[in-house]
DSSP file (Angstrom, degrees, kcal/mol; ACC not computed):
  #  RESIDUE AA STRUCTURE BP1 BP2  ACC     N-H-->O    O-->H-N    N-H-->O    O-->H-N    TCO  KAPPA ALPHA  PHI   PSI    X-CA   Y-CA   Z-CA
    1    1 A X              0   0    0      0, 0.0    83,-0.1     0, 0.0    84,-0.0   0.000 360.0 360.0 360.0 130.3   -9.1   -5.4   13.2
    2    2 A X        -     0   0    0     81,-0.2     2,-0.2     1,-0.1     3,-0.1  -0.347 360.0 -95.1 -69.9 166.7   -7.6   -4.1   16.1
    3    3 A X        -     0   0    0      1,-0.1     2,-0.2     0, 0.0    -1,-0.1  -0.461  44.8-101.4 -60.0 139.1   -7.6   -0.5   16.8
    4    4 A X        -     0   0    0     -2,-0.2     2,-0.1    81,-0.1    -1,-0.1  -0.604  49.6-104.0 -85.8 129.8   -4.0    1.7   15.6
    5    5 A X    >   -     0   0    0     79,-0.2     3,-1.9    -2,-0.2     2,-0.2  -0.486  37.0-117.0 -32.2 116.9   -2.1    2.2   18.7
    6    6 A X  T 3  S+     0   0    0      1,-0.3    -1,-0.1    -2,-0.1    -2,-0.0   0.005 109.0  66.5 -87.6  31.3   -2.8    5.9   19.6
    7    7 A X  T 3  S+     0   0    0     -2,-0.2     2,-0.4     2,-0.0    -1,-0.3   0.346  89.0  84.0-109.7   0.2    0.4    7.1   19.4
    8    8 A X    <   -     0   0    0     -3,-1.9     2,-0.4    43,-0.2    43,-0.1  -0.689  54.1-176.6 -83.6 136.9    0.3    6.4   15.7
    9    9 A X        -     0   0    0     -2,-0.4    41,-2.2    41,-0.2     2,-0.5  -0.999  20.9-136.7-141.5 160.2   -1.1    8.9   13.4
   10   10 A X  E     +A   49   0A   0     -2,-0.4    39,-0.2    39,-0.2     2,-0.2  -0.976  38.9 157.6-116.2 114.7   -1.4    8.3    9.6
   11   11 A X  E     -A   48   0A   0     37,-1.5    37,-2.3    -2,-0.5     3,-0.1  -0.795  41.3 -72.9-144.8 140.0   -0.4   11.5    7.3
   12   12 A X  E     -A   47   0A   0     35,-0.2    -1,-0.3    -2,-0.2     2,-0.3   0.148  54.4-111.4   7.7 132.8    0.7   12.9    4.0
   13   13 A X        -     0   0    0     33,-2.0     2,-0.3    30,-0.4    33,-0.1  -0.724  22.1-142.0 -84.6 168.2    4.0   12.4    3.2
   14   14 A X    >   -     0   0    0     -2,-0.3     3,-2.8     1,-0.1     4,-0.4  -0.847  27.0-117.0-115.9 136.0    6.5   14.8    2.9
   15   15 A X  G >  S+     0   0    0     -2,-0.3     3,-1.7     1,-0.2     2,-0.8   0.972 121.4  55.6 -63.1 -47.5    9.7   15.2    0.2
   16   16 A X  G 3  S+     0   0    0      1,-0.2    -1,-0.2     2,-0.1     4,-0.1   0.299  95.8  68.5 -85.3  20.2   11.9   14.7    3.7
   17   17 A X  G X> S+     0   0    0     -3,-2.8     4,-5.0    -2,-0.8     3,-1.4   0.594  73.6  86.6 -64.3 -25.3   10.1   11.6    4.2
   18   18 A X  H <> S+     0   0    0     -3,-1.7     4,-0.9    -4,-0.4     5,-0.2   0.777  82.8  51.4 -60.8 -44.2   11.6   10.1    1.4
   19   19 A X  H 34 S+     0   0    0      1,-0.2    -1,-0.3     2,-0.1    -2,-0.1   0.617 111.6  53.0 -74.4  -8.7   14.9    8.7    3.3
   20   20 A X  H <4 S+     0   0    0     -3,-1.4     4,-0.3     2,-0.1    -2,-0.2   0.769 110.2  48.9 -87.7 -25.3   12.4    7.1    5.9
   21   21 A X  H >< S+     0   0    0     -4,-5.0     3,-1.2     2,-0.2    -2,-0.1   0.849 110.5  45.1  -2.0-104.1   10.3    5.3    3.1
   22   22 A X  T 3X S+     0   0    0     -4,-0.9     4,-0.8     1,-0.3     8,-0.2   0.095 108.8  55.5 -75.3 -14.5   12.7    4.0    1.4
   23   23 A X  H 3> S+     0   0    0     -5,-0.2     4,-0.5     2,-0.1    -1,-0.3   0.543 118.3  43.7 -91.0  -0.7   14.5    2.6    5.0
   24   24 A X  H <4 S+     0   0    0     -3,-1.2     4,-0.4    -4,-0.3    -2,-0.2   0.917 106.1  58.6 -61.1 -74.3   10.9    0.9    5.6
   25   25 A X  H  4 S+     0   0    0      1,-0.2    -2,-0.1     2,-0.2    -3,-0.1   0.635 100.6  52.9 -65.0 -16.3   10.8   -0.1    2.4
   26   26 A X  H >< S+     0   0    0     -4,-0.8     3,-2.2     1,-0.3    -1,-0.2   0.898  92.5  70.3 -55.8 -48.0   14.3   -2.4    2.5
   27   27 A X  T 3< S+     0   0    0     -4,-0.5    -1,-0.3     1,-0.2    -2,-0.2   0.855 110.4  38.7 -49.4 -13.5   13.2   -4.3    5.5
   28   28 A X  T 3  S-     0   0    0     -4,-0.4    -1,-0.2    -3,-0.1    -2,-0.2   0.683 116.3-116.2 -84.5 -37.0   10.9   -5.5    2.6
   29   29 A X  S <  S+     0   0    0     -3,-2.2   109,-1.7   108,-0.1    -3,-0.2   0.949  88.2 100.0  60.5  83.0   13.5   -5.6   -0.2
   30   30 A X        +     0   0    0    107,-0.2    -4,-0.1    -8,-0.2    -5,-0.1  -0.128  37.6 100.8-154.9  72.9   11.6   -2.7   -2.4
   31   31 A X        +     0   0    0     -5,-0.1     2,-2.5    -6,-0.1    -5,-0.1   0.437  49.9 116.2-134.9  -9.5   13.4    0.1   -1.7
   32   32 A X        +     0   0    0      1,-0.1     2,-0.4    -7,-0.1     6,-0.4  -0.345  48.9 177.8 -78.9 102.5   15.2   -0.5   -5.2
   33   33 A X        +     0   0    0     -2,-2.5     2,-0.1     1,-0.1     6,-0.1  -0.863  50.3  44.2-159.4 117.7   13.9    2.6   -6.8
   34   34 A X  S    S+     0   0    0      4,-0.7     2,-0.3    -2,-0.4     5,-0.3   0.189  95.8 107.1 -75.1 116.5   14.7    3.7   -9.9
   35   35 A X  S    S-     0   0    0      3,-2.9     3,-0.1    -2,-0.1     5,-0.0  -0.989  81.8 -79.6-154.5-154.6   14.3    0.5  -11.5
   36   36 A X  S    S+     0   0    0     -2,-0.3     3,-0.3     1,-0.2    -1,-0.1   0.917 124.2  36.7 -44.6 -50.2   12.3   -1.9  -13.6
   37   37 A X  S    S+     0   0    0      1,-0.3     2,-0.4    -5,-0.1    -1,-0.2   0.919 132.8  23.4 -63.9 -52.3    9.8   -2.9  -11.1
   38   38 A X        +     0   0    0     -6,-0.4    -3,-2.9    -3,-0.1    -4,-0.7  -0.959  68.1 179.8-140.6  86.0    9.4    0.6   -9.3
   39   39 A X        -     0   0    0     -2,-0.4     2,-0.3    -5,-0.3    -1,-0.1   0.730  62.7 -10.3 -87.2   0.9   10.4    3.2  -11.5
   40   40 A X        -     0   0    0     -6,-0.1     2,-0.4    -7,-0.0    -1,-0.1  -0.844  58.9-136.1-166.2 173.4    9.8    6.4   -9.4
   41   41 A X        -     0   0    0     -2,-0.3     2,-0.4    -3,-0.1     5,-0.1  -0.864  15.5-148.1-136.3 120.2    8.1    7.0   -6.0
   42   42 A X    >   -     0   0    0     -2,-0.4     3,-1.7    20,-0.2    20,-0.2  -0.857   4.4-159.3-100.6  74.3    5.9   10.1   -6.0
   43   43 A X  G >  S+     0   0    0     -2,-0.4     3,-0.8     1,-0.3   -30,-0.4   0.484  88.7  55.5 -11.4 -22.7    6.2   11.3   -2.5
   44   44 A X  G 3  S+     0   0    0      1,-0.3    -1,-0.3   -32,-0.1   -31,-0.1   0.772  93.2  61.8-102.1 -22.4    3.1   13.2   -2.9
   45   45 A X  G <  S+     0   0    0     -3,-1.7    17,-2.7   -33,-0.1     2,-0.3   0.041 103.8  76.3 -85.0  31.9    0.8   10.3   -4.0
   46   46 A X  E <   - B   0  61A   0     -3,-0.8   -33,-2.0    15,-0.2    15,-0.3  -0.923  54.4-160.4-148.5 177.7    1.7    8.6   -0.1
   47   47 A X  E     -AB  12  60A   0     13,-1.0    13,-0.8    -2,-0.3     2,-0.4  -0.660  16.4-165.7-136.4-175.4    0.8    8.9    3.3
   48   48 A X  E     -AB  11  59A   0    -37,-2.3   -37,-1.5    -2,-0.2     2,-0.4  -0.963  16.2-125.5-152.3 158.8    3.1    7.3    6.6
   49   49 A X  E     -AB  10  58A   0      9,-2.2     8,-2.6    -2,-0.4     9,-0.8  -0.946  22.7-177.5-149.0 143.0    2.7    6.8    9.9
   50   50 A X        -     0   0    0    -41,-2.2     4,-0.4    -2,-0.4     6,-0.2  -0.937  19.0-130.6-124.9  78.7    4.5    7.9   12.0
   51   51 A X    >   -     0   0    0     -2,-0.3     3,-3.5     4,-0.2   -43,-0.2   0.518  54.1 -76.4 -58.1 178.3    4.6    7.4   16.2
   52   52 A X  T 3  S+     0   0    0      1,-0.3    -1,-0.1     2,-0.1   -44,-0.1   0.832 131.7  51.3 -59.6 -29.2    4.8   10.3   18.5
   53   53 A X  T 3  S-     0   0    0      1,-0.1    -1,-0.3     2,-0.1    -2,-0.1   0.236 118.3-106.4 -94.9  39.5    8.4   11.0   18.1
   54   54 A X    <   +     0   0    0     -3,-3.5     2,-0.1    -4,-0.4    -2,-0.1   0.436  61.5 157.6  74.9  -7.1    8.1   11.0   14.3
   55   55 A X        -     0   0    0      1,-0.1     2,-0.7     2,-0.0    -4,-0.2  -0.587  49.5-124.0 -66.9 124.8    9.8    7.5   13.4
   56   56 A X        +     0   0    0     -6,-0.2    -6,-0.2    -2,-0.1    -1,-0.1  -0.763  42.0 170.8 -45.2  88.6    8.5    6.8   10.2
   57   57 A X        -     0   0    0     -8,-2.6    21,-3.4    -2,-0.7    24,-0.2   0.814  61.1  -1.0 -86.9 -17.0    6.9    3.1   10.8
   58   58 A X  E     -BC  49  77A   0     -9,-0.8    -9,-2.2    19,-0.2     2,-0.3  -0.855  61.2-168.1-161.1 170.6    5.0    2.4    7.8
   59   59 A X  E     -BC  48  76A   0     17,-1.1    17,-2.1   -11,-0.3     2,-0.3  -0.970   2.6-166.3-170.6 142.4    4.1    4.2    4.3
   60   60 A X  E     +BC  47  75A   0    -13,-0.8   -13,-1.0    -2,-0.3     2,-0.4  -0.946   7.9 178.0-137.9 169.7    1.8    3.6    1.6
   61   61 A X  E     +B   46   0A   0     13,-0.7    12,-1.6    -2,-0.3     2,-0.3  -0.945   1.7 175.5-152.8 149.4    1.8    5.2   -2.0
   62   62 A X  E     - C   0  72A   0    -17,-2.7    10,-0.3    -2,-0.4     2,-0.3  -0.961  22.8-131.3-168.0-152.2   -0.6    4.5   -5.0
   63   63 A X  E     - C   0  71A   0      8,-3.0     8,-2.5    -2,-0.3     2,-0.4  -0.936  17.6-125.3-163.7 142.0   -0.6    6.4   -8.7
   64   64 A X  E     + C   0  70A   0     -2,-0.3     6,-0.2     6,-0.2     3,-0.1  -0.826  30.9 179.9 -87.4 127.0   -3.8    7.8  -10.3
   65   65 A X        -     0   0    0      4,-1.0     2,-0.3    -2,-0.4     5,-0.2   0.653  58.1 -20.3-127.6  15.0   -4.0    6.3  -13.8
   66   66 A X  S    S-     0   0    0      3,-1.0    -1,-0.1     2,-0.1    37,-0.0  -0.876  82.9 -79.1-169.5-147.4   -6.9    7.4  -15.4
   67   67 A X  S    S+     0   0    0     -2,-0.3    37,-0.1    -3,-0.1    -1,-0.1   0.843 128.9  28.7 -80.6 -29.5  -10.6    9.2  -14.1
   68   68 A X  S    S+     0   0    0     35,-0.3    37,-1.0    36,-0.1    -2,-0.1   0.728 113.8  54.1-135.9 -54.1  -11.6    5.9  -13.2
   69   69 A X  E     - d   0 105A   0     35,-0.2    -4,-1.0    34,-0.1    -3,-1.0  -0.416  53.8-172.5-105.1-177.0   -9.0    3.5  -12.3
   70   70 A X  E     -Cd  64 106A   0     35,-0.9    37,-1.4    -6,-0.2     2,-0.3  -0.913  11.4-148.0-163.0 140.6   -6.1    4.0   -9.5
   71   71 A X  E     -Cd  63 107A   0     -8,-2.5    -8,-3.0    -2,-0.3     2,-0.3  -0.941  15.0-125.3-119.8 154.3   -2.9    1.6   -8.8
   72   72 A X  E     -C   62   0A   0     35,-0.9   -10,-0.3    -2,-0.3    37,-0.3  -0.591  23.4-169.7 -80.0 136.5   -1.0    0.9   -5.1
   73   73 A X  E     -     0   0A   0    -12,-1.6     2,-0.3     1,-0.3    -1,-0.2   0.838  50.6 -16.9 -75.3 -87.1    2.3    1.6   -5.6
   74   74 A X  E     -     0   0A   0    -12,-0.1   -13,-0.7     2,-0.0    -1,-0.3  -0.973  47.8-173.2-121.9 134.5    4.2    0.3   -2.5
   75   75 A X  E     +C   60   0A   0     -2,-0.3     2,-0.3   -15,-0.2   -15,-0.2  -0.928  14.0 154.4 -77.6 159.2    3.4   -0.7    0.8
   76   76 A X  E     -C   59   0A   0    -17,-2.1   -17,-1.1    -2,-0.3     2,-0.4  -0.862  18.6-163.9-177.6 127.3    6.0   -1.7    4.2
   77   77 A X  E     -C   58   0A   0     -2,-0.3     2,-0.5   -19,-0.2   -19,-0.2  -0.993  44.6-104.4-128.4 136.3    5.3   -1.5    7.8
   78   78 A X    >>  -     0   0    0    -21,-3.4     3,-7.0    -2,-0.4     4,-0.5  -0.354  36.0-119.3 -74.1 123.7    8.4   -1.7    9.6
   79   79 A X  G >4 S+     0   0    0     -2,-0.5     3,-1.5     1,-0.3    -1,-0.1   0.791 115.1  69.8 -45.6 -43.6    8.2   -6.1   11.2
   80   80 A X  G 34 S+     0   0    0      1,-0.2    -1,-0.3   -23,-0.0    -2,-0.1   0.797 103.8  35.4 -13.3 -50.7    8.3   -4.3   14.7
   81   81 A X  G X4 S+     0   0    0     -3,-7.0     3,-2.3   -24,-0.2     4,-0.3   0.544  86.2 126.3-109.9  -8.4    4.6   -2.9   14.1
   82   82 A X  T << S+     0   0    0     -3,-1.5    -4,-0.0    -4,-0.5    -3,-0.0  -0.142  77.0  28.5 -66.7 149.9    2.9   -6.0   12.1
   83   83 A X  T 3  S+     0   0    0    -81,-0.0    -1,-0.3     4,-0.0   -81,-0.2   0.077 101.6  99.0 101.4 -27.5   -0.2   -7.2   13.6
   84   84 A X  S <  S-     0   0    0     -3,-2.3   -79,-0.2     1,-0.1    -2,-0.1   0.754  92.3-113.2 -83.8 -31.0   -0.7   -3.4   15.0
   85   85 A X  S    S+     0   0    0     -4,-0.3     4,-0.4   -81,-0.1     3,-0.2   0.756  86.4 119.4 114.0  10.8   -3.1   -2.0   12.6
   86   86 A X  S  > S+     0   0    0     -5,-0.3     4,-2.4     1,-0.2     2,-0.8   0.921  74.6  45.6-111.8 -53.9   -0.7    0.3   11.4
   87   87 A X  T  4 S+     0   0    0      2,-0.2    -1,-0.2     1,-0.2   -10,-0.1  -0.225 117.6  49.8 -65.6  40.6   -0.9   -1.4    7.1
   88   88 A X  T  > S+     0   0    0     -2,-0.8     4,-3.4    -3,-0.2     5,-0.2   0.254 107.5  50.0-108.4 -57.3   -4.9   -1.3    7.5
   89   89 A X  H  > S+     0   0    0     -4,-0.4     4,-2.2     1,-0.2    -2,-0.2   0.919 117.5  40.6 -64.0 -47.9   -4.8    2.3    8.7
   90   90 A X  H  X S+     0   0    0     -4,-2.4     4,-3.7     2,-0.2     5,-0.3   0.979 118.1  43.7 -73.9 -46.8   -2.5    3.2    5.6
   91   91 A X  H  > S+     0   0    0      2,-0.2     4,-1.4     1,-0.2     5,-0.2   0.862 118.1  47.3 -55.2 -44.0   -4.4    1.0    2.7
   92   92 A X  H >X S+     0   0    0     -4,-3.4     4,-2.5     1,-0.2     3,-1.4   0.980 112.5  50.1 -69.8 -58.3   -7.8    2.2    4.1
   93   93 A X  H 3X S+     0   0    0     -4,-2.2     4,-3.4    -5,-0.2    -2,-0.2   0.912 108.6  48.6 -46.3 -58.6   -6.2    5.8    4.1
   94   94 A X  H 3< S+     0   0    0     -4,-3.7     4,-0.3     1,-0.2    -1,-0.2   0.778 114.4  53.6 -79.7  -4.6   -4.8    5.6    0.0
   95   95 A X  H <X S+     0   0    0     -4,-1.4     4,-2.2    -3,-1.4    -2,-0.2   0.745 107.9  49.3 -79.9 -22.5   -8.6    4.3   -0.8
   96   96 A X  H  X S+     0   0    0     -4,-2.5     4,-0.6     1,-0.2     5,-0.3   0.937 112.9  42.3 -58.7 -50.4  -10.1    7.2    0.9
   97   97 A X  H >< S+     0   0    0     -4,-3.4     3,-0.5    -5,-0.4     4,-0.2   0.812 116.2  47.8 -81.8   2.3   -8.2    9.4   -0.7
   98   98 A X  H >>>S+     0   0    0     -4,-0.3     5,-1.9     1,-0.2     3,-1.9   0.923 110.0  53.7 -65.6 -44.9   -8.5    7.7   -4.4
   99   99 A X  H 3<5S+     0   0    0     -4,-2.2    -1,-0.2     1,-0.3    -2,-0.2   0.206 104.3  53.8 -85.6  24.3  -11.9    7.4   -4.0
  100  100 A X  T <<5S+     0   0    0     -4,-0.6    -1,-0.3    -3,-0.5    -2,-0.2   0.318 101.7  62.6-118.3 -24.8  -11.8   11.5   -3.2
  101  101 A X  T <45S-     0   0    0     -3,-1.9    -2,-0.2    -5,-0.3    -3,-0.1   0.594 124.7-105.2 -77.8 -26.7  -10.1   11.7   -6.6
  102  102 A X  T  <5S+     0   0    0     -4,-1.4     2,-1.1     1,-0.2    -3,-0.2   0.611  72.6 156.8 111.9   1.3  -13.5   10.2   -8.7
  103  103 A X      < +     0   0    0     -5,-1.9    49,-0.3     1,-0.1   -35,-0.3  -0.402  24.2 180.0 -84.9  97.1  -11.2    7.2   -8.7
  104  104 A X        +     0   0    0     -2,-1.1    48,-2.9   -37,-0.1    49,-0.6   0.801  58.9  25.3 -42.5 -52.7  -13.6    3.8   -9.3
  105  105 A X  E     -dE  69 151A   0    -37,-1.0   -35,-0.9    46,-0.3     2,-0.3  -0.920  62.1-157.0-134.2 153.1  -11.3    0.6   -9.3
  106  106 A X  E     -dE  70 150A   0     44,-1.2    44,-1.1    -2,-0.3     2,-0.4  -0.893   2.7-158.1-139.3 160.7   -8.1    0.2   -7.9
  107  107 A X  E     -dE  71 149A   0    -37,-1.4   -35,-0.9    -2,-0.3    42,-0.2  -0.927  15.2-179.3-129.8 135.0   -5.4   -2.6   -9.1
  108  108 A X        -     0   0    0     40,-3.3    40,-0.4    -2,-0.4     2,-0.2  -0.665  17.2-138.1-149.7 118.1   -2.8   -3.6   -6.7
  109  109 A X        -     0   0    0    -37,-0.3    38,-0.2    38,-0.2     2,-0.2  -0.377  22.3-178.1 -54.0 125.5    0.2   -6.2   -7.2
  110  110 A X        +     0   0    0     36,-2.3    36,-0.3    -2,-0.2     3,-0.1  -0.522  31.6 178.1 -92.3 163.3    1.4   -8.9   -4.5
  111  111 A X        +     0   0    0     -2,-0.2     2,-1.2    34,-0.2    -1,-0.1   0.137  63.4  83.5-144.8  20.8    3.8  -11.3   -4.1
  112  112 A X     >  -     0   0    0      1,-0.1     4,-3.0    34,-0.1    -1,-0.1  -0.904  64.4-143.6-124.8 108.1    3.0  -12.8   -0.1
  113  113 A X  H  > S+     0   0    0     -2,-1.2     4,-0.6     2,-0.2    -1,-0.1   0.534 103.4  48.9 -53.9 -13.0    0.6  -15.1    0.2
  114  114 A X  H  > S+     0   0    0      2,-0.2     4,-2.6     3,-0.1    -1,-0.2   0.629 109.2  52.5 -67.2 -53.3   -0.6  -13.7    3.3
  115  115 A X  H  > S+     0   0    0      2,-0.2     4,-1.6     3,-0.1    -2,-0.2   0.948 107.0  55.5 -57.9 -31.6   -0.7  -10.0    1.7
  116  116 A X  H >X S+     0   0    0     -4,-3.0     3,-0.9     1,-0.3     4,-0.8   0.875 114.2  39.7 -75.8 -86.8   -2.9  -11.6   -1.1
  117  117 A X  H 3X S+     0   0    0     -4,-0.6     4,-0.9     1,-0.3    -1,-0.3   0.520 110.9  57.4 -33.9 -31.0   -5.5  -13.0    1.7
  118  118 A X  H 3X S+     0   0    0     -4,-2.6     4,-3.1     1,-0.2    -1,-0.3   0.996 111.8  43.1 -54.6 -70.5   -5.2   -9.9    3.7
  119  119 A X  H <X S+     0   0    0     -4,-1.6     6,-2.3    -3,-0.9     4,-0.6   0.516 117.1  41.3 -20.1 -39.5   -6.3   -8.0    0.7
  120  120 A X  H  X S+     0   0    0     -4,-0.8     4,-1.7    -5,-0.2     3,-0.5   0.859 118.8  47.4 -87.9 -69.0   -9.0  -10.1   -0.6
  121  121 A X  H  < S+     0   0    0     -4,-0.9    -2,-0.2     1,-0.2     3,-0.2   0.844 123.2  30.1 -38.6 -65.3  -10.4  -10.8    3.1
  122  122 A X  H  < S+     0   0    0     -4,-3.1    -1,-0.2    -5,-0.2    -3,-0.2   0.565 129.8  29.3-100.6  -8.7  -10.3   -6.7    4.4
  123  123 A X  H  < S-     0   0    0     -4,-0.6    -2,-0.2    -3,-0.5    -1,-0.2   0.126 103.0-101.3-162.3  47.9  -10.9   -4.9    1.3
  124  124 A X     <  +     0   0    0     -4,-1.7    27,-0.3    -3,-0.2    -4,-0.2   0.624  59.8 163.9  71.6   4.3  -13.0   -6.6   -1.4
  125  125 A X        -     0   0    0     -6,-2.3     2,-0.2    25,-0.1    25,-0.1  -0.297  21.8-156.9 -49.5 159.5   -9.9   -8.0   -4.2
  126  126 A X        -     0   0    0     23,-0.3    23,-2.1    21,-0.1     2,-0.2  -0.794  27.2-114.4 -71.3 148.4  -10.1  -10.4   -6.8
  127  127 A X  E     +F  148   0B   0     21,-0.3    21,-0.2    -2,-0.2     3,-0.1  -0.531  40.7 171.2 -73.1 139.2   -7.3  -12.3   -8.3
  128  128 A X  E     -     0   0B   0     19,-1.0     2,-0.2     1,-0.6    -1,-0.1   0.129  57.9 -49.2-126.3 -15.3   -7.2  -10.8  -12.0
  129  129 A X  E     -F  147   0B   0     18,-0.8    18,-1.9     2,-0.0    -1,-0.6  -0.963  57.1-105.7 156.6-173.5   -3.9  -12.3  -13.6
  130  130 A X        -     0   0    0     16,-0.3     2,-0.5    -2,-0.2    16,-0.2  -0.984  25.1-146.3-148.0 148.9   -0.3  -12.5  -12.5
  131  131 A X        -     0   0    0     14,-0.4    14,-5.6    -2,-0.2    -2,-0.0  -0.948  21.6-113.7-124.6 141.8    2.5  -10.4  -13.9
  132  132 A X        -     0   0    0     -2,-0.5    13,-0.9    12,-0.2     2,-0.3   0.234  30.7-119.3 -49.9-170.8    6.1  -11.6  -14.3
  133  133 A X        -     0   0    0     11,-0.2     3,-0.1     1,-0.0    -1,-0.1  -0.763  14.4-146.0 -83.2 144.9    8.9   -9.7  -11.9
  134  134 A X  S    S-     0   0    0     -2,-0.3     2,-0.3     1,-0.3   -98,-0.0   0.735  82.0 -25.2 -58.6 -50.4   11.9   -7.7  -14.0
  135  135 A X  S    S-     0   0    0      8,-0.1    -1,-0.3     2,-0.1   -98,-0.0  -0.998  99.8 -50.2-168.7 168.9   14.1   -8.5  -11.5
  136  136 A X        +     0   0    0     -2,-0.3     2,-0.1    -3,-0.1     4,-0.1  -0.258  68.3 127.4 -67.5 123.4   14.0   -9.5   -7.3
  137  137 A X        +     0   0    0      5,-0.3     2,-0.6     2,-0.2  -107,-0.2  -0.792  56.2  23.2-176.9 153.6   12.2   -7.4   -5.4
  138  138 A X  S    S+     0   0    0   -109,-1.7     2,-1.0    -2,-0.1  -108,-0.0  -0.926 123.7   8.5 114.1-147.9    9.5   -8.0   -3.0
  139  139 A X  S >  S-     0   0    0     -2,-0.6     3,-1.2     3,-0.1    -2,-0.2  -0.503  82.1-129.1 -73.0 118.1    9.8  -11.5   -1.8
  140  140 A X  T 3  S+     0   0    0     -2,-1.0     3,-0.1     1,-0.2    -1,-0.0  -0.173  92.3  26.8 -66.5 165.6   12.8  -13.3   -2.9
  141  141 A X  T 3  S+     0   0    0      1,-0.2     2,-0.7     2,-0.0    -1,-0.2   0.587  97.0  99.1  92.8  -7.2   12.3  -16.6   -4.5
  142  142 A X    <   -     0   0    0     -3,-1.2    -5,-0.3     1,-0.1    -1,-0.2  -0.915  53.5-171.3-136.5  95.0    8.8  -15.5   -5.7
  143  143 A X        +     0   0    0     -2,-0.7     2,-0.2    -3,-0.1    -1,-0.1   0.916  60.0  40.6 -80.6 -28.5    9.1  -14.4   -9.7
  144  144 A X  S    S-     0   0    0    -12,-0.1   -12,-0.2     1,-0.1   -11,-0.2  -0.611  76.7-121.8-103.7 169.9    5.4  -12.8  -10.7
  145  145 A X        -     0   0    0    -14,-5.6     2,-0.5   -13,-0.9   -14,-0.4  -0.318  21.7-122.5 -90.8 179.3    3.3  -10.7   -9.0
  146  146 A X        -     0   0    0    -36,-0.3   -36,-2.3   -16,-0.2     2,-0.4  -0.919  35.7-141.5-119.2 145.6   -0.6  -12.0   -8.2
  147  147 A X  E     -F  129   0B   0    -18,-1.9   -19,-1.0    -2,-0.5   -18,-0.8  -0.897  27.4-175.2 -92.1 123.7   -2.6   -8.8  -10.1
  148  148 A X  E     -F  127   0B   0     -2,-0.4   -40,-3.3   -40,-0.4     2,-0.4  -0.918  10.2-169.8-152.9 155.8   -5.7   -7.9   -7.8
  149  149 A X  E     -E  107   0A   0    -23,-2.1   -23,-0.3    -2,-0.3     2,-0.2  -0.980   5.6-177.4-151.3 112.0   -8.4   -5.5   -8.2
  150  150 A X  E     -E  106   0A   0    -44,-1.1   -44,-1.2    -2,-0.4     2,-0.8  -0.652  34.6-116.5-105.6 152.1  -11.2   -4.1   -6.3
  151  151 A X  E >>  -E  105   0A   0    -27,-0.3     4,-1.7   -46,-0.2     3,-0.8  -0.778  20.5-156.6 -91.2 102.7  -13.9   -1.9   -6.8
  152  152 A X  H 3> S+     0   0    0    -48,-2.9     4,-2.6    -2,-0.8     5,-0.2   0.746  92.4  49.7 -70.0 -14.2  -13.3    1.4   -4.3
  153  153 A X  H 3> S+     0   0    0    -49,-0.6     4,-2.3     2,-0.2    -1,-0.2   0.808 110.4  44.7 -93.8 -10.4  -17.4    2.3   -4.3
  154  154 A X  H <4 S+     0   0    0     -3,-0.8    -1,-0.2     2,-0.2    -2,-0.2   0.746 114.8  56.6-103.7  -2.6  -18.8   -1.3   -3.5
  155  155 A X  H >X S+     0   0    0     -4,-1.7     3,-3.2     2,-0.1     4,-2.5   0.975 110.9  40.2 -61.6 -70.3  -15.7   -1.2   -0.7
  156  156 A X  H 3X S+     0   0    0     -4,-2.6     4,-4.3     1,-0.3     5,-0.3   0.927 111.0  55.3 -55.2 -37.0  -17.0    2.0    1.0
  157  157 A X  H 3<>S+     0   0    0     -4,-2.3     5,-3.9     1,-0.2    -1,-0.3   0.646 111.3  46.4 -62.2  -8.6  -20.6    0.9    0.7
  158  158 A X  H X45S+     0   0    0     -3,-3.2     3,-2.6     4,-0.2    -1,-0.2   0.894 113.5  52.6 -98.8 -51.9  -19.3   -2.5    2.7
  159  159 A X  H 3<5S+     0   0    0     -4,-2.5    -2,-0.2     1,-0.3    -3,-0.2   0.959 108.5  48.1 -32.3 -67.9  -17.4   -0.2    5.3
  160  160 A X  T 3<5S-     0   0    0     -4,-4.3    -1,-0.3    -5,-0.2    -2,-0.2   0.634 120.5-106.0 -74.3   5.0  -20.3    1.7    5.9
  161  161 A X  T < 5       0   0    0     -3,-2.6    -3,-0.2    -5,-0.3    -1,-0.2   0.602 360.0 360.0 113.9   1.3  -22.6   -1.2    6.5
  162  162 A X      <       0   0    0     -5,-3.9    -4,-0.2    -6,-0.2    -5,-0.1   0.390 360.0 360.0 -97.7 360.0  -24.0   -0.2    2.9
């Protein structure tokens, strides 16, 4: 994995983040939120990253949903930055800080056959099921999600060499 560009730095989000999300998250087509698929965004449960003059390039989100388990919300790095390092830096960033919550296993839907191999390949998914879509959003053309689900302690233990 390459190194993040060191004019990026990866943070909290902020409630006046929210209209730079959610222009992220359109280059994507997810941005549609309230709705079936995505019914809220919890600004507080995400991080960005952000270059040196503050442009919102990328954002990640996830949702605590019990002691033990954790879901991804959204992810979107703006097509400018892919390849950079910049959706590593945030995914590795919302497992730290689940697994700083007590949270064990973390469930996250796809629809990109490249995001599902990314996922499996850099941070320890399995394929679990597939879930229908409510209505387009993601990739068009592509009606379920792939469900996949990793274990956040026997992830750090691979990080650290464990």
């Amino acid at each position: 994995m390459r190194p993040l560009p060191t004019d990026i730095r990866i943070r909290p989000a902020r409630a006046g983040d929210m209209p730079a999300m959610l222009a992220v998250l359109e280059l994507v087509n997810m941005h549609r939120i309230p709705s079936p698929e995505m019914p809220e965004l919890d600004w507080r449960c995400c991080f960005v990253a952000e270059n040196g003059s503050g442009r919102v390039l990328g954002m990640s989100g996830y949702k605590v949903l019990s002691s033990t388990e954790g879901k991804t919300t959204l992810m979107a790095v703006h097509p400018d930055c892919k390849g950079t390092g910049i959706g590593h830096a945030l995914q590795v960033r919302r497992m730290e800080a689940l697994l700083e919550l007590g949270v064990e296993w973390l469930t996250t839907n796809a629809d990109r056959p490249e995001t599902i191999a990314w996922y499996k390949k850099h941070f320890g998914y399995r394929e679990v099921g597939t879930l229908a879509k409510e209505h387009e959003f993601g990739l068009p053309g592509v009606d379920h999600w792939t469900t996949l689900r990793t274990n956040l302690r026997d992830w750090r233990s691979r990080r650290n060499g464990g």
